[in-house]
Backbone bond lengths (Angstrom), bond angles and torsions (degrees), N, CA, C in turn:
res aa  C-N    CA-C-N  psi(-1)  N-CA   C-N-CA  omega(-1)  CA-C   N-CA-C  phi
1 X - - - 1.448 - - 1.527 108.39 -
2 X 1.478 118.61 137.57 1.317 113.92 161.32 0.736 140.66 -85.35
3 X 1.592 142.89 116.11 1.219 157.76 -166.52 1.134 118.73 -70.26
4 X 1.547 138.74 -20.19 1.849 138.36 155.93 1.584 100.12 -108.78
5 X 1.209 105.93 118.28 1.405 101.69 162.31 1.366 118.52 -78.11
6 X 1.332 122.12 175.75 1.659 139.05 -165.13 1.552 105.64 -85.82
7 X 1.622 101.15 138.44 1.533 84.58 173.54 1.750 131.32 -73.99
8 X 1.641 106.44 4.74 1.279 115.63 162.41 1.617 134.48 -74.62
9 X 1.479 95.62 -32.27 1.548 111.76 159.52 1.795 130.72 -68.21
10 X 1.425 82.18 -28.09 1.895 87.33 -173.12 1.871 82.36 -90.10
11 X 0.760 122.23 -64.31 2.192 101.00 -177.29 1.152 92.29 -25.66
12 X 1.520 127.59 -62.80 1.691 118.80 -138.66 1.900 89.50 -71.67
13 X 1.195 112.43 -31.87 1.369 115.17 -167.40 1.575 106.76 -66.69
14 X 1.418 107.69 -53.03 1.471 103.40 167.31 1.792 129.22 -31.26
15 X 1.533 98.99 -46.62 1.504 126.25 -149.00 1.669 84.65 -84.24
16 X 1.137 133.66 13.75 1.681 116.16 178.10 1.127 84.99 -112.14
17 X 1.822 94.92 154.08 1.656 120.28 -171.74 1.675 86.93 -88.27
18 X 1.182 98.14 178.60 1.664 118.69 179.43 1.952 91.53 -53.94
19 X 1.019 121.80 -80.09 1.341 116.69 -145.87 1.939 107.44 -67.48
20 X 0.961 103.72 -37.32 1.414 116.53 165.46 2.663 105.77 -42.03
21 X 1.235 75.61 -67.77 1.807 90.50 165.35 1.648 115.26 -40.45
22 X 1.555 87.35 -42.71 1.822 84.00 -169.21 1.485 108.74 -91.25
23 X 1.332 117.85 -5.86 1.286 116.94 -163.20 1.551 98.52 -100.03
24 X 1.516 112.18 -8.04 1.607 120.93 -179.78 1.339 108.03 -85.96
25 X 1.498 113.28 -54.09 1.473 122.23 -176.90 1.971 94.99 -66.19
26 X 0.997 121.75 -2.78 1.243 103.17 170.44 1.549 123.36 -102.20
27 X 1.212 105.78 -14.55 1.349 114.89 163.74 1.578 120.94 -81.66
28 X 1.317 116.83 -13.18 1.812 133.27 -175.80 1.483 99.11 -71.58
29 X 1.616 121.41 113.65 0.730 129.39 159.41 1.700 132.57 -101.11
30 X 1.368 113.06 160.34 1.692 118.37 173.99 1.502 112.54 53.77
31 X 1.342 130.45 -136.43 1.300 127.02 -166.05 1.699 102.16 -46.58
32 X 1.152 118.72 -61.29 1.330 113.86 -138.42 1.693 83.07 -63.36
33 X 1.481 138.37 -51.46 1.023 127.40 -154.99 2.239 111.89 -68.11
34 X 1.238 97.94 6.29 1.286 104.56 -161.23 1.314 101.57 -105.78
35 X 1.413 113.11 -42.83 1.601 125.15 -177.61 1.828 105.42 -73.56
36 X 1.317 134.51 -21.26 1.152 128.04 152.45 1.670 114.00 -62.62
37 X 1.431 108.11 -61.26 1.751 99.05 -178.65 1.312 89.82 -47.59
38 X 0.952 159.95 -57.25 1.497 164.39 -128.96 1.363 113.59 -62.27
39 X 1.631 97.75 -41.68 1.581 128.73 -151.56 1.394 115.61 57.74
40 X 1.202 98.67 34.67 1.788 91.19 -179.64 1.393 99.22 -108.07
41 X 1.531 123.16 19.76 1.519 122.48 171.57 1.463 100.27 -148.81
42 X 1.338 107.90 145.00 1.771 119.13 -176.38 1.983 89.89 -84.49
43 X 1.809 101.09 127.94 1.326 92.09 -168.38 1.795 103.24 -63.87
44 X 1.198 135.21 -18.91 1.332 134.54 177.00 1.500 109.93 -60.22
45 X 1.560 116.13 -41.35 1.656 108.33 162.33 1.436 115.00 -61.18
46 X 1.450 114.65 -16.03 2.039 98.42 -176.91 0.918 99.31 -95.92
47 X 1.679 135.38 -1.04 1.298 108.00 -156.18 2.121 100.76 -99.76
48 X 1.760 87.73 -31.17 1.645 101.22 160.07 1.282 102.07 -52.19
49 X 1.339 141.27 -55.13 1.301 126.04 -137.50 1.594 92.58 -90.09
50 X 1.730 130.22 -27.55 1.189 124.44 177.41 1.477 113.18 -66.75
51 X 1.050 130.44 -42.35 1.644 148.21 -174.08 1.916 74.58 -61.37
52 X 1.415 143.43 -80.05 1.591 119.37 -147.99 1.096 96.60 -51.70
53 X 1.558 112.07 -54.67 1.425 106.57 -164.09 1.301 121.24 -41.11
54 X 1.340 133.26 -46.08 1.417 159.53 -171.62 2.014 90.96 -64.32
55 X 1.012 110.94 -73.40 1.733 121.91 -162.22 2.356 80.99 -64.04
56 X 0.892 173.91 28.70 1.145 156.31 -111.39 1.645 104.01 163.07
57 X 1.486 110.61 -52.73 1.510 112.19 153.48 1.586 125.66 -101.71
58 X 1.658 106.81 21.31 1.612 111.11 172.69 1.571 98.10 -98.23
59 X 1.382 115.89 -29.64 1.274 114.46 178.15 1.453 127.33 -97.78
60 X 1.143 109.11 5.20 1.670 138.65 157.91 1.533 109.35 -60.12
61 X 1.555 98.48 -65.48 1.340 116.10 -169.72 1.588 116.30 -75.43
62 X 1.009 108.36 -37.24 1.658 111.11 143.55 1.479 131.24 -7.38
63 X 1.929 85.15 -97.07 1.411 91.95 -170.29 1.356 105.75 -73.26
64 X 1.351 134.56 30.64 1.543 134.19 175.86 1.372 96.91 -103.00
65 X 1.459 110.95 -49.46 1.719 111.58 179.09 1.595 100.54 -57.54
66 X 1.325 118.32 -67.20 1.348 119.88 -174.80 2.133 112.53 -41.98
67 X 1.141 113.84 -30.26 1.160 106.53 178.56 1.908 119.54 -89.84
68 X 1.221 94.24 -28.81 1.850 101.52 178.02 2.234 88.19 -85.00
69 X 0.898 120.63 -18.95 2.024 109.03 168.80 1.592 89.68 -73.15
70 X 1.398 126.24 -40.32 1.412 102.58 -151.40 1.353 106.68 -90.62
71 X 1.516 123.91 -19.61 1.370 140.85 166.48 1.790 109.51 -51.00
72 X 1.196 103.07 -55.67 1.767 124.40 -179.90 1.794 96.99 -56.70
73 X 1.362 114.01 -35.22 1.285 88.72 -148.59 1.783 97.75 -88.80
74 X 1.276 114.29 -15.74 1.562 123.00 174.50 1.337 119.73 -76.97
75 X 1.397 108.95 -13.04 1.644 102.93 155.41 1.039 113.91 -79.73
């Protein structure tokens, strides 16, 4: 996990309304969600660092779909 998020993530992090925010920190699991109760992370740094994480396994999951369509389509 990365420990500074990007300064492209903390804009996007800024740019969420309240409920959007809470619905992130509710999906943040294990360390990262622990090291905020902790206060050893500004929750605006987890919430950047949850959004990569999130954009990081959307494009994981992707090119997995994209490769089992392209597998399907050669049979």
């Amino acid at each position: 996990m990365k420990k500074i998020p990007t300064e492209e993530y903390l804009l996007k992090a800024k740019k969420l309304t309240k409920l959007e925010a809470e619905r992130l920190f509710s999906r943040m699991g294990g360390k990262l969600g622990r090291r905020v109760d902790d206060s050893k992370l500004v929750p605006l740094d987890a919430l950047a660092i949850q959004l990569e994480i999130e954009d990081e396994k959307l494009k994981e999951w992707r090119q997995r779909c994209f490769e089992i369509k392209a597998r399907d389509n050669k049979k």
